[in-house]
C-alpha positions in Angstrom: 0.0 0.0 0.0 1.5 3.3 -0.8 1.5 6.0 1.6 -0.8 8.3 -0.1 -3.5 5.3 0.2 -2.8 5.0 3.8 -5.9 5.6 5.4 -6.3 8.8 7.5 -6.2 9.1 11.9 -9.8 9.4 11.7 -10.5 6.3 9.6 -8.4 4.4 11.5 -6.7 5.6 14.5 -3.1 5.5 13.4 -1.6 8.6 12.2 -0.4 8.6 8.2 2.8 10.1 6.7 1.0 12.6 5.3 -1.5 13.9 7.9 2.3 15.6 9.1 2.9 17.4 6.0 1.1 20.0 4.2 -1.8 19.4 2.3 -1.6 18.0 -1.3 -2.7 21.5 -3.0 -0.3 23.5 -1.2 0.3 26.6 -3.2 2.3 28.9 -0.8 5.5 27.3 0.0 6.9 28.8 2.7 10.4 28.1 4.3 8.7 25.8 7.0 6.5 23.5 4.8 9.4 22.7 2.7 11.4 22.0 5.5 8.4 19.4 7.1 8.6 17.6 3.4 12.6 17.2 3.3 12.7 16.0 6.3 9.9 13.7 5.5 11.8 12.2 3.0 15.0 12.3 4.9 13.3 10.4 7.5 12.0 7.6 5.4 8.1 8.9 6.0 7.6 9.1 2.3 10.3 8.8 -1.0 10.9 11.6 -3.5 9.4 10.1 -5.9 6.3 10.3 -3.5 6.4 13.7 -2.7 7.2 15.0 -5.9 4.7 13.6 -7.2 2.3 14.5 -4.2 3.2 18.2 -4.7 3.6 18.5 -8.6 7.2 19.4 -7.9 10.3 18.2 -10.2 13.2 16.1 -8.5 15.2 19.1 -9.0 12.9 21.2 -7.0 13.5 19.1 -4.1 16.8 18.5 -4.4 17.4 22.2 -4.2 15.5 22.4 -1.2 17.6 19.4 0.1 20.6 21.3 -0.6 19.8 24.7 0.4 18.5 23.4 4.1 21.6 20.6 4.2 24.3 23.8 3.9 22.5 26.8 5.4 19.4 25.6 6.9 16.1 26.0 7.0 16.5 29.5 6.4 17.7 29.2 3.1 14.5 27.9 2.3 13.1 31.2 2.7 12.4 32.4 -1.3 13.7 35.8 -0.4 17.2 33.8 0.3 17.6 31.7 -2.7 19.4 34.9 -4.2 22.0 36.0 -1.5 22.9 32.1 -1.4 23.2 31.8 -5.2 25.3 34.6 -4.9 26.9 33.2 -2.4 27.3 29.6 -4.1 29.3 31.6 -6.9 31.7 33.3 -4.7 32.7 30.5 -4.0 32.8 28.6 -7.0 35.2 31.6 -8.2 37.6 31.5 -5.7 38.1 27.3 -5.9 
């Protein structure tokens, strides 16, 4: 049974994967919510291929939230970050 089919605390008294995550539809993704779905996956709860899927995002998508909260933390999550850390990222890069 996948863990999207798992049936739901009220249906059957155990608490699903998902019924910790945000909902399915999410359209705002704030620096928190990614951060509950990375470490989801990081935890085993559900694969990427799950929540990708779940949240209509690509593999890449997630892997750069991955990244972003595995070097900087949950922070960097934070959309009005993801351009100081690029710029950051490429700092870097140039002085290697």
């Amino acid at each position: 049974m996948s863990v999207e089919s798992t049936p739901s605390m009220a249906a059957s008294g155990v608490e699903s994967a998902w019924d910790r995550l945000p909902p399915a539809d999410t359209q705002r993704w704030v620096a928190r919510r990614k951060a509950e779905v990375v470490r989801a996956v990081e935890a085993g709860l559900v694969s990427v291929a799950e929540a990708c899927a779940r949240y209509n995002i690509s593999e890449e998508e997630f892997d750069s939230w991955r990244a972003r909260m595995s070097r900087h933390g949950v922070h960097a999550l934070k959309t009005t970050q993801l351009h100081y850390f690029e710029k950051h990222r490429r700092k870097k890069k140039a002085k290697a």
